[in-house]
C-alpha positions as CSV (number, residue, x, y, z in Angstrom):
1,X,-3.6,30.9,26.5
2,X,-1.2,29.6,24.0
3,X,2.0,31.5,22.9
4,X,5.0,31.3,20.7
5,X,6.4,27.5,20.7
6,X,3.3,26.0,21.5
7,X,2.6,22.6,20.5
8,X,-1.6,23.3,19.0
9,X,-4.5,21.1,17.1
10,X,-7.5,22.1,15.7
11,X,-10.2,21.1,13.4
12,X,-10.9,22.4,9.9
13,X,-11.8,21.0,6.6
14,X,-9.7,19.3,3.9
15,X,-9.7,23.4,2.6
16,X,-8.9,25.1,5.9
17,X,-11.5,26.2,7.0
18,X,-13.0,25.4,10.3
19,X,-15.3,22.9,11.1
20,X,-17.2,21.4,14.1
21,X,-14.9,18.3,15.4
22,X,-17.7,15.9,15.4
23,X,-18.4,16.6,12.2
24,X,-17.7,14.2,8.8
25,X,-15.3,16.2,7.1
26,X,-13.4,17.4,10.2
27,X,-10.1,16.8,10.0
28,X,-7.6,17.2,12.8
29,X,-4.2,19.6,11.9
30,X,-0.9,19.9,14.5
31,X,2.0,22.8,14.6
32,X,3.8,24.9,16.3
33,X,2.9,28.6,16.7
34,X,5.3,31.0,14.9
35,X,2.9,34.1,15.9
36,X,0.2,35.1,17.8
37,X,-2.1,38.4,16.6
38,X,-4.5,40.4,19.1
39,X,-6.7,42.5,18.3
40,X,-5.3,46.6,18.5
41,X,-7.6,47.7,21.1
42,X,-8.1,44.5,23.4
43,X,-4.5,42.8,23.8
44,X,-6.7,39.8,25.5
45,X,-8.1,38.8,22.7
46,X,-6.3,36.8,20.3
47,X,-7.7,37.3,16.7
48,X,-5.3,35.0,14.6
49,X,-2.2,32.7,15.0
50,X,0.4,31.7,12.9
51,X,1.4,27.7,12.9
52,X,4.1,26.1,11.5
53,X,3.1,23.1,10.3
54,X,4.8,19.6,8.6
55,X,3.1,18.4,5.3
56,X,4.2,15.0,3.9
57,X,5.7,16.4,-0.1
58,X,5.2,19.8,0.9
59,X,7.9,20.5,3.5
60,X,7.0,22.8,6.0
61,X,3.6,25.5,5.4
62,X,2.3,28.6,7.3
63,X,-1.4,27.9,8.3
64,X,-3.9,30.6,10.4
65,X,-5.5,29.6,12.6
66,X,-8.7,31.3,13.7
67,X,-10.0,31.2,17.1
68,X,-13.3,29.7,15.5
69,X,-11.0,26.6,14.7
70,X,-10.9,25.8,18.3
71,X,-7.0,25.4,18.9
72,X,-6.0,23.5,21.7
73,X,-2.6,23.3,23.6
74,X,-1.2,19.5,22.9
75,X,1.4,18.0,24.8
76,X,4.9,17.3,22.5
């Protein structure tokens, strides 16, 4: 279960979106969860997060994350 102030990664293409880990194109992306959203009628069942995330000129970006992008609890 991951929560606010979680330390996540995940895999998604140079765009975003997500992608098997094995595959080519996969890149691996880090942050820190600002938010998580469940779904209205099954609080079990996360349907989105919000990750703050570090990018080298860009300063600091909101990504989603999807569950389909497999996010993964990382140690700091």
């Amino acid at each position: 279960m991951r929560a606010v102030g979680d330390r996540i990664e995940w895999c998604g293409d140079i765009d975003g979106r997500p992608i098997e880990p094995g595959d080519p194109a996969a890149r691996t992306y880090t942050g820190i969860v600002d938010s998580v959203h469940r779904h209205p009628d099954d609080a079990d069942r996360i349907v989105a997060h919000l990750v703050r995330c570090r990018g080298g000129v860009s300063g600091t970006y909101l990504a989603t994350v999807l569950p389909e992008h497999r996010p993964a609890v990382v140690d700091s």
